[in-house]
DRENFI-102592 format. One record per residue (C-alpha): residue in one letter; y, z, x. Coordinates in Angstrom, 3 decimals. Last residue first. Example, Ala and Ser with C-alpha at 12.3 -4.5 7.8 and 13.67 -1.06 7.14 Angstrom:
<sites>
<site><code>S</code><v>-1.060</v><w>7.140</w><u>13.670</u></site>
<site><code>A</code><v>-4.500</v><w>7.800</w><u>12.300</u></site>
</sites>
This chain:
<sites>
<site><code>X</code><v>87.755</v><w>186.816</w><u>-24.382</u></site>
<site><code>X</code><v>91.012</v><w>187.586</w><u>-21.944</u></site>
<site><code>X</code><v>89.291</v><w>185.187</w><u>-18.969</u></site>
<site><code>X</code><v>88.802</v><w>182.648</w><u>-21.257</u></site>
<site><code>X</code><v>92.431</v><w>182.922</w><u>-22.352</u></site>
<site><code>X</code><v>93.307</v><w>182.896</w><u>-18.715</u></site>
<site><code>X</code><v>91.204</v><w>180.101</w><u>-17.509</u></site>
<site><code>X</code><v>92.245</v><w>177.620</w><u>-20.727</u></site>
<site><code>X</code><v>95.896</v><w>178.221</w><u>-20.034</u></site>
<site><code>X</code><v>96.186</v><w>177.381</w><u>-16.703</u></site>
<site><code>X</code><v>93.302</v><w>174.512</w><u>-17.207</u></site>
<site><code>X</code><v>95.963</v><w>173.090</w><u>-19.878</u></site>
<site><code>X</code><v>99.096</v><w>173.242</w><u>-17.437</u></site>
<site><code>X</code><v>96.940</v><w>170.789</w><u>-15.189</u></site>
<site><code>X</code><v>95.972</v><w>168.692</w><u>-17.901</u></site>
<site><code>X</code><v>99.715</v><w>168.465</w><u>-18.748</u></site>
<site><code>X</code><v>100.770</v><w>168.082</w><u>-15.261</u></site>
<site><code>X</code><v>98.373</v><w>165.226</w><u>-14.892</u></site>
<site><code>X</code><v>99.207</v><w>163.471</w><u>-18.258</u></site>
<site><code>X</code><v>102.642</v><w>163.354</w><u>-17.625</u></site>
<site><code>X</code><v>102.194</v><w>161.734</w><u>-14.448</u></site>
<site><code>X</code><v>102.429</v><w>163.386</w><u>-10.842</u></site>
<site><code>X</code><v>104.231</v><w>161.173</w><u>-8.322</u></site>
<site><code>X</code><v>103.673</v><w>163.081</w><u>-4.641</u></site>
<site><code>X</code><v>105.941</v><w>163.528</w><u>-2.432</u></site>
<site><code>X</code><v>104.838</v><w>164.642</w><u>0.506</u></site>
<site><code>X</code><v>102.276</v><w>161.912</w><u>1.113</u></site>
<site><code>X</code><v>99.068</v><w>162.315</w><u>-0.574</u></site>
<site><code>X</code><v>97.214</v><w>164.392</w><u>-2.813</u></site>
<site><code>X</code><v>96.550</v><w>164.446</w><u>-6.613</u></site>
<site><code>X</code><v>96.290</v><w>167.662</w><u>-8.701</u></site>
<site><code>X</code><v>92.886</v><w>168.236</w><u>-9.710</u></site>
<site><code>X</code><v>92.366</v><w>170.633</w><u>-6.372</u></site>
<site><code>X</code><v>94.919</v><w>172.552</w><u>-7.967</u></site>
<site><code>X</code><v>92.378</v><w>173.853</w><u>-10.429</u></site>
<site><code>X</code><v>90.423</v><w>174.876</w><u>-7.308</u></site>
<site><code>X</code><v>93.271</v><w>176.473</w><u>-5.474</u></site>
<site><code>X</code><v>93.811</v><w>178.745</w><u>-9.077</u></site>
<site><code>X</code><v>90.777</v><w>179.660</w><u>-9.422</u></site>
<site><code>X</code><v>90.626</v><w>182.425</w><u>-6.438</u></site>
<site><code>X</code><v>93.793</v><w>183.822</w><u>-7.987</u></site>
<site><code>X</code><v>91.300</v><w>185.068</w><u>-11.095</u></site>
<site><code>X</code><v>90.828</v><w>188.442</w><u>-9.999</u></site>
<site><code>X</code><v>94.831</v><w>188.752</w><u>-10.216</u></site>
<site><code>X</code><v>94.624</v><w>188.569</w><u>-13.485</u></site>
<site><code>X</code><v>98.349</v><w>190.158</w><u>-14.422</u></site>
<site><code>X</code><v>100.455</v><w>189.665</w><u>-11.706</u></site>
<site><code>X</code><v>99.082</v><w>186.551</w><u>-10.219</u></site>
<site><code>X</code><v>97.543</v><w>184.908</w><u>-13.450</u></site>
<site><code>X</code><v>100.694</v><w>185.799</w><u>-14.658</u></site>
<site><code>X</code><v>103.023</v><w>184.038</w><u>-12.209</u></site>
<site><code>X</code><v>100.742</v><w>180.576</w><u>-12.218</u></site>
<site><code>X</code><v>101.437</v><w>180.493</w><u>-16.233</u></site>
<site><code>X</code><v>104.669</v><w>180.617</w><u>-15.784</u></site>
<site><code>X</code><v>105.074</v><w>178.521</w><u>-13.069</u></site>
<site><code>X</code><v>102.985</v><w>175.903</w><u>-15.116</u></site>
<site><code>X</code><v>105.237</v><w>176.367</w><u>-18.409</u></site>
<site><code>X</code><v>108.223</v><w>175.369</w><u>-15.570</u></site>
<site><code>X</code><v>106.292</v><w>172.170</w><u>-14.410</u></site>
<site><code>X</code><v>105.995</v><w>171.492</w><u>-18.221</u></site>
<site><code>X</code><v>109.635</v><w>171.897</w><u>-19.292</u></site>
<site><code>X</code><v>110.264</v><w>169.668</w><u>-15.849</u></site>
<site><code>X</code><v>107.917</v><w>167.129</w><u>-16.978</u></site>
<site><code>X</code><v>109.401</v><w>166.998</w><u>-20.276</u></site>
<site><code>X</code><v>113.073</v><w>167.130</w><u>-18.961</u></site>
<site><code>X</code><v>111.957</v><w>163.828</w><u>-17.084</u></site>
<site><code>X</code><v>110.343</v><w>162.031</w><u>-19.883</u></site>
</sites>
């Protein structure tokens, strides 16, 4: 499960570094998507599902944006 979360937390980087380079209009989105992200101490425990929800709004915004 670990290499899954880490294959997902790199598909999020991805995802973060094109919104920034390529739809930069739509950085403004990107704290409130975060904002579904739990909060806490420093380290927070983020479950599969979470990052994978997360990594879906990514994806959702920019081909929304592209349409």
């Amino acid at each position: 499960m670990e290499a899954q979360k880490k294959d997902i937390l790199t598909e999020i980087s991805t995802l973060t570094r094109t919104i920034e380079d390529d739809y930069p209009e739509l950085q403004k989105y990107l704290d409130e998507s975060r904002g579904t992200l739990p909060k806490g101490d420093m380290n927070p425990s983020l479950g599969l599902e979470e990052l994978e929800d997360y990594r879906n709004t990514l994806k959702n915004l920019i081909e929304g944006y592209k349409k």
